[in-house]
C-alpha positions in Angstrom: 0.0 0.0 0.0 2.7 2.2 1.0 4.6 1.5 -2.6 1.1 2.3 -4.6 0.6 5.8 -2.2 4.9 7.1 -2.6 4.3 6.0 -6.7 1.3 8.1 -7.1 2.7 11.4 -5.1 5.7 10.7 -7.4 4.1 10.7 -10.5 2.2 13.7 -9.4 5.2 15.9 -8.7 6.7 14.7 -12.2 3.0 16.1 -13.7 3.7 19.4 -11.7 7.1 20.1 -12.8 6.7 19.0 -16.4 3.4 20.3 -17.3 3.2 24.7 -17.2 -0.7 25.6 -16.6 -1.6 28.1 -19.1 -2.9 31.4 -17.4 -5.9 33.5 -18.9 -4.1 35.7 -20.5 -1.7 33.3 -22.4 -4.5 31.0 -23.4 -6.0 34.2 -24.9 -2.0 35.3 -26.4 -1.5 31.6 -28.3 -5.4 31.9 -29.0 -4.3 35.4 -31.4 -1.0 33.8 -32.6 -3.1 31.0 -34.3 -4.2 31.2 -37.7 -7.4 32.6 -38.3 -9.3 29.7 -39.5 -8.4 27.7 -36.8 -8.9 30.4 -34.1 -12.0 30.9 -35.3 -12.7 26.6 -35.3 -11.8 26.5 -31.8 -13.9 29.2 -30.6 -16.5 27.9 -32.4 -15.9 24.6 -31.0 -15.9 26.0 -27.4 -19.4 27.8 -28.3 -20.8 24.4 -29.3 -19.3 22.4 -26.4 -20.6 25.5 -23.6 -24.0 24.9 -25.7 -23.8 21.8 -25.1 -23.8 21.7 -21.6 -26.4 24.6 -21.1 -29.1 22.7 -23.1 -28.4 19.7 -22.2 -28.5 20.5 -18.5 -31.8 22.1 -18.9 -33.0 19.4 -20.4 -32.0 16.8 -17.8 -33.6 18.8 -15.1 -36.5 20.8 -16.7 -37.0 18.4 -20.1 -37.7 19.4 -23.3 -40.2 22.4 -23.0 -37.9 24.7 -21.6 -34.8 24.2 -24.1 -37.3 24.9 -26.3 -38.1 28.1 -24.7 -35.1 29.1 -23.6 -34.2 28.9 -27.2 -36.7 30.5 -28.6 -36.0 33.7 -25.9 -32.3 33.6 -27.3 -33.6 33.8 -30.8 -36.0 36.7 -30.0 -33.3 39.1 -28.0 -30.8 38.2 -31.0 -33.3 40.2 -33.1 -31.8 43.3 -31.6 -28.7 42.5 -33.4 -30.6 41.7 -36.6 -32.4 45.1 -36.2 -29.0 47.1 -35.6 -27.5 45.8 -38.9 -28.5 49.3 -40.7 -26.1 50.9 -38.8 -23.5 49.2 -41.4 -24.3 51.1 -44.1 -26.6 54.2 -42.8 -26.0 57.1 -39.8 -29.5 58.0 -39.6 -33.1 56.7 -41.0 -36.5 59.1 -41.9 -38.1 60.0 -38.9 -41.4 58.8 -40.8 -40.3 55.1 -41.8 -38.5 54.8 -37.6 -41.8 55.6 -36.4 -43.8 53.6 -38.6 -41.7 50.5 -37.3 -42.2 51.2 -34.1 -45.7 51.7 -34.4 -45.9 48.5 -36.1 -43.5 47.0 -33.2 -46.6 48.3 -30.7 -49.1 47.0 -32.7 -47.3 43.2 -32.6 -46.6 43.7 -28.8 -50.4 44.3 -28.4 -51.8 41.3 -30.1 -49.3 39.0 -28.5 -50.0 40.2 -24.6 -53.9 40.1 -25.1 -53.8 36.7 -27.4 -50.7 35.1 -26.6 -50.8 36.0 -22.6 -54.1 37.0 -21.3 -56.3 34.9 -23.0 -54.8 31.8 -22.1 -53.8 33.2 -18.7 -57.4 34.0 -17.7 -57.9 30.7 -19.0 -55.8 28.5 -16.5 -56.5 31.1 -13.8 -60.1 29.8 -14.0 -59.3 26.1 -14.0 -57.3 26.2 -10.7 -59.7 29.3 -9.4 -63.0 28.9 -11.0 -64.9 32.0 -12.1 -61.8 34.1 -10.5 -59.9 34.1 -13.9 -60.0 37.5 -14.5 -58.8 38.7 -11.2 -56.0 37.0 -10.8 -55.1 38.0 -13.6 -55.7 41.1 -13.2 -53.7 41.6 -9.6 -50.4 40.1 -12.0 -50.8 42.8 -14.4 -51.0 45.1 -11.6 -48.0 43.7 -10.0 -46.0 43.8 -13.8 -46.5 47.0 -14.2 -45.7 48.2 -10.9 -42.8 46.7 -11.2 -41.6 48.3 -14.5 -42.5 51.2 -12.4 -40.0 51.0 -9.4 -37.2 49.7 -12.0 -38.2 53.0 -14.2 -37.4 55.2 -10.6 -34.8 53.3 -9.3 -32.2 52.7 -11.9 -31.1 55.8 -14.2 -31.9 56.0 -17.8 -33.6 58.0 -20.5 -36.5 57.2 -22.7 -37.0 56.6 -26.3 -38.3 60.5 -27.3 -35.0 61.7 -25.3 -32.8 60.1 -27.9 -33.1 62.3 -31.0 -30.7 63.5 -33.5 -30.1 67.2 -31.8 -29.3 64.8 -28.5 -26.5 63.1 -30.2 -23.6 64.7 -28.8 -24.6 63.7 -25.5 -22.7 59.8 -24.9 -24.3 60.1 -21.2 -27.7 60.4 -22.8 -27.0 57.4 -25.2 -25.5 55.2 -22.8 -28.9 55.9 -20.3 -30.9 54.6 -23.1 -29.2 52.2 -24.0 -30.1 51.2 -20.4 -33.4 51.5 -20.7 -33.9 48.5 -23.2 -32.1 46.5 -21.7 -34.3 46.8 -18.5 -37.2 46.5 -20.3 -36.0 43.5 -22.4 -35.8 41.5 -19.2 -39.6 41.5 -18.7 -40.2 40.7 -22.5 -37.9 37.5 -22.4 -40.1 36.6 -19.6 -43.3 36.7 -20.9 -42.0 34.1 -23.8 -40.7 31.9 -20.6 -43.8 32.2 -19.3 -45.8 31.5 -22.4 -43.8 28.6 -23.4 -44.2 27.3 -19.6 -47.7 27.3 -20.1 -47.0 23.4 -22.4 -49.0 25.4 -25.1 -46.1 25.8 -27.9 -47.8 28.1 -30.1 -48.3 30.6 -27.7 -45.2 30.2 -27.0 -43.6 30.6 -30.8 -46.4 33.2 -31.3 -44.9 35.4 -28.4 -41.3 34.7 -29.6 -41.8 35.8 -32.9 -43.6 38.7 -31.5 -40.8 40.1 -29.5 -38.7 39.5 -31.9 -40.3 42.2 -34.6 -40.8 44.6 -31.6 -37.2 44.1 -30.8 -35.8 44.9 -34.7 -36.9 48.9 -34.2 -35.3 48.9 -30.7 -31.6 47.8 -32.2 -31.7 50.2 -34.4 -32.5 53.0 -32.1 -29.3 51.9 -30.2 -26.9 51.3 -33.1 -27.8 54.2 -34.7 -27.1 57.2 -32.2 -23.6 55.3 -31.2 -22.8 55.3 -34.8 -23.4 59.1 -35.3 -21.3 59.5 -31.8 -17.9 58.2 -34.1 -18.5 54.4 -32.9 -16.9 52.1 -34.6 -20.1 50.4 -36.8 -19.8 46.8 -36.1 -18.8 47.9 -32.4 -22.4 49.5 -32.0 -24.3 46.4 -33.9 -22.8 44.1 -31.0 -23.7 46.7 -27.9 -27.5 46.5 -29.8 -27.1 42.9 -29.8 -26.2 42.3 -26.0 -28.7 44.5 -24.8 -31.3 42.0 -26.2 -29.4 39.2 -24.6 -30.9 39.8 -21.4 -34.0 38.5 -22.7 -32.7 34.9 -22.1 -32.0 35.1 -18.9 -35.8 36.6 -18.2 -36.8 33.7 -20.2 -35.0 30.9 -18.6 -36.6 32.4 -15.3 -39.9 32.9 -16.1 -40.1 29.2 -17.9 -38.6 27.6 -14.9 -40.3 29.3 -12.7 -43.3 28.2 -14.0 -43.0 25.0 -14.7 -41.6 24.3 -11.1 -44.7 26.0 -9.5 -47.7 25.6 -11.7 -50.2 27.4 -9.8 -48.7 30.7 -10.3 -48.6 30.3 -14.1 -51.8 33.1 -14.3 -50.5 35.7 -12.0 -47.0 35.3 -14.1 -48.5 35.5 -17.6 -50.6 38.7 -16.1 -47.2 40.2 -14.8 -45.6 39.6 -18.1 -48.5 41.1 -19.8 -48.8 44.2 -17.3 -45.3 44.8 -17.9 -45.3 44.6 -21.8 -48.4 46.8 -21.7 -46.4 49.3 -19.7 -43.7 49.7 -22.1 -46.1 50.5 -24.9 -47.7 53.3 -23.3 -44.4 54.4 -21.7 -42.1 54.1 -23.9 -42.7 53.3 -27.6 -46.2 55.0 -28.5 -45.3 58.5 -27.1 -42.1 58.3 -29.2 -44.4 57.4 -32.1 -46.1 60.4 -31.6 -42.9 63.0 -30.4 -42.2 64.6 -33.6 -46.1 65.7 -34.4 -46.4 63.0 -37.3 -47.9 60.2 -35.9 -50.4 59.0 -38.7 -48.0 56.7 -39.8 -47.3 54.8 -36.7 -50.9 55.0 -35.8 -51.9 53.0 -39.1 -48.6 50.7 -38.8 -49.9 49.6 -34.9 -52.9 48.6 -36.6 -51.1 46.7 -39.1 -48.9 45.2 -36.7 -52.0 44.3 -35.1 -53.7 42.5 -37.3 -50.5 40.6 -38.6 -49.8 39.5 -35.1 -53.9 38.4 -34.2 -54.0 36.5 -38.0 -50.9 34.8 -37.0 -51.9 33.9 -34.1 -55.2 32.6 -35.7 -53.7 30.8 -38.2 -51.1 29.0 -35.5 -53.9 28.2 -33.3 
């Protein structure tokens, strides 16, 4: 026993003097010195491999709903990015066709929290508390948009109609925004947790793909002013896409969360709904309207509206 113990403590000091650990900060030195295809394959493969073990996790623990979800919340706050791409090739965009797609973005964010979240939520609200439905719901949308509320006083930031072209040499300004949506992209990933907790998928995809389009507009807004600041243009598409990257994390919550603890699945989907509805009348509709033209944005709500409820019709 004694021989088997003094080989392996021998062996071990021969590891520790013959093998160097690689710091940080040379892993990330040899990682530049490589050629570029295959830096590029081994950061890929590392994405894949972390992937990997996120999903996979998940769906030992939580099974196969809330990949789903959590996926679909990924896909949705990486719309930001998709809606900063502009930035490449413009500094600034008619006042008339921003508004129209954020109008349209209200619209789509209005037919998915009545269809996609209160419907249904009233719905199991009234299986677990019969004829009650509405009220529970009700108190979470209450509860949602209080919260949004308290986030809105508590944490320092600036709103939509703040950020305008004479506000552009202000990076303070920018930067407060740009703080804003990222606050108020953690209640939207959320509400597609939420919804995809709920076991029905297509209220689930319906919601995804609804924050998603509301979500395009919003990257833009945030690419856009960095870009006329002298930021470097693909710099400013990847601060619009992490801001959406919240959303995931909402979404991981609120899918958990609900499929751990059932019973609170109607006060959640009314929170996420309260909150979403709080952001519309907050944030994106008086911008619509902050530059005295908001005909167009009125009719693209509408047509956001009606693209979002025949989806959801044709889904269901």
């Amino acid at each position: 026993m004694t021989l088997v113990s003094d080989t392996l403590m021998a062996l071990q000091r021969y590891i520790e003097t013959q093998v160097t650990r690689v710091t940080a900060s040379e892993f990330y030195q040899n990682l530049l010195a490589m050629p570029f295809l295959k830096r590029w394959a081994i950061l890929f493969g590392l994405f894949l491999l972390s992937q990997l073990l996120v999903f996979g996790g998940l769906y030992l623990v939580f099974g196969k709903i809330v990949v789903i979800g959590f996926f679909a919340s990924i896909l949705a706050g990486l719309a930001t990015g998709v809606g900063a791409l502009p930035a490449l090739f413009f500094k600034n965009i008619s006042n008339n066709l921003f508004n129209g797609m954020l109008g349209a973005a209200a619209g789509v964010m209005l037919a998915a929290t009545a269809f996609s979240l209160l419907v249904p939520g009233i719905t199991y609200a009234n299986l677990l508390w019969p004829g009650n439905g509405i009220y529970i719901v009700s108190l979470g949308m209450l509860v949602g948009a209080f919260f949004l509320h308290y986030a809105d006083r508590q944490l320092p930031h600036v709103h939509f109609d703040s950020v305008s072209d004479k506000h552009l040499n202000s990076l303070n300004k920018i930067w407060l925004f740009i703080i804003a949506i990222t606050i108020h992209n953690f209640p939207e990933g959320m509400s597609v947790g939420v919804s995809f907790g709920s076991g029905e998928m297509k209220n689930g995809v319906v919601l995804a793909i609804a924050i998603a389009l509301q979500n395009i507009p919003e990257g833009l807004a945030v690419a856009l002013p960095l870009v006329g600041l002298g930021y470097n243009k693909w710099r400013a598409v990847g601060i619009a896409t992490l801001t959406g990257l919240v959303e995931p994390v909402g979404g991981l919550l609120g899918i958990t969360m609900v499929t751990v603890f059932q019973p609170i699945l109607p006060i959640a989907m009314g929170f996420a709904a309260g909150a979403m509805l709080f952001v519309i009348s907050e944030e994106i509709i008086p911008e619509t309207h902050a530059n005295g033209r908001s005909r167009y944005a009125t009719f693209a709500l509408m047509v956001g509206f009606i693209i979002m409820m025949v989806l959801d019709n044709m889904l269901g």
